[in-house]
N, C-alpha and C positions, 0 to 999 in steps of 0.2 A: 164563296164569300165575295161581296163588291163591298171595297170604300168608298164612302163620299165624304165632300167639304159641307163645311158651315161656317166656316170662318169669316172675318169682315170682310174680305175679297171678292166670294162667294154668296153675299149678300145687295141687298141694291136700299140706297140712300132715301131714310124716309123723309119726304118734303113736305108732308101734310101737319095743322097741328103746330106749326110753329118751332118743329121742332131742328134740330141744333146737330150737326154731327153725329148722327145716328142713322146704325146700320142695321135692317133686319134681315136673316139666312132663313128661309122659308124651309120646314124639317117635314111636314108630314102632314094630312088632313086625313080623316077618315070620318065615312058613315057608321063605323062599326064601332061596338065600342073597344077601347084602349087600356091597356094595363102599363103605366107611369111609374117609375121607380128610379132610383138612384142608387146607385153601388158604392161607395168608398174602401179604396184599397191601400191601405198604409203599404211601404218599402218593403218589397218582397212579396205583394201578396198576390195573393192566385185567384182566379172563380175557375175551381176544374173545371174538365174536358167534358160534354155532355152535350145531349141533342137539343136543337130546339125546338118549344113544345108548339108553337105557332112563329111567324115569322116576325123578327128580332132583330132594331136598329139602336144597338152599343155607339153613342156619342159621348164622346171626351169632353168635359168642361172644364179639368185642369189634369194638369200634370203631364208622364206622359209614361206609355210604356209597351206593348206586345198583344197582336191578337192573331189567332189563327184560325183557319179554314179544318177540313178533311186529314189538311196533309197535314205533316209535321214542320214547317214552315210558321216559324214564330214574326211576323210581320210587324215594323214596326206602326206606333198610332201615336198622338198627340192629341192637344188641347185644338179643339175646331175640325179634326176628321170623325170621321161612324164607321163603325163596320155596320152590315147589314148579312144576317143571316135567315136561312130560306127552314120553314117548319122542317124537323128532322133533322139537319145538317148540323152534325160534331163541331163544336168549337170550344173555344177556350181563350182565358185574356189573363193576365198579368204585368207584374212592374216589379222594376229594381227601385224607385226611386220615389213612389208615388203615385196616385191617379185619381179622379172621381168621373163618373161618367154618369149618363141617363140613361135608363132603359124603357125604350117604346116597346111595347108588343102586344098582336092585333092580329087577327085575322086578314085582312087586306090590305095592310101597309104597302107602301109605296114608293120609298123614299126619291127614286128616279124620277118620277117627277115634279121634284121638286129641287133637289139637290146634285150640282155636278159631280158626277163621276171622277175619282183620286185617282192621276196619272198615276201609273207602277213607276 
């Protein structure tokens, strides 16, 4: 599993347009086509353990709560990081508190180039 940022840090100031205090985080582009979805996970909730069916970038858009790899290592996640999991590779996500996240998933996803890499 690798995380990465999106947060407004991790984004760069758009100047075009007139526009005013706004930040864009660049997520993904792809030639292929994309399956787009959104998960909402009330307090406590889980998406079991399970492979992924193609390669799979889990981004937080609020709340905050656990995602894990292979191992048994529940990692924490937030509002503004992704996990990024690879076709095949077991994971699983949950929250004590809340969460809603996006889900990209694609045949040739790419998120690293585009998104920096989550210091451990």
């Amino acid at each position: 599993m690798k995380r990465f940022r999106f947060d407004r840090q991790a984004g760069k100031e758009i100047e075009r347009f007139d526009s005013v205090s706004a930040v864009f985080s660049r997520i993904v582009r792809t030639d292929e086509p994309v399956s787009i979805g959104c998960i909402h996970l009330q307090a406590g909730g889980v998406v079991g353990y399970h492979p992924a069916v193609c390669p799979q970038l889990f981004l937080v858009v609020s709340g905050e709560g656990w995602v894990r790899g292979e191992d048994d290592q529940r990692i924490p996640i937030q509002a503004g990081q992704a996990a990024f999991w690879e076709t095949g590779e077991g994971h699983e996500s949950g929250t004590g508190s809340g969460m809603t996240a996006i889900v990209i998933e694609g045949e040739r996803l790419d998120p690293q180039s585009f998104m920096p890499l989550l210091e451990a």
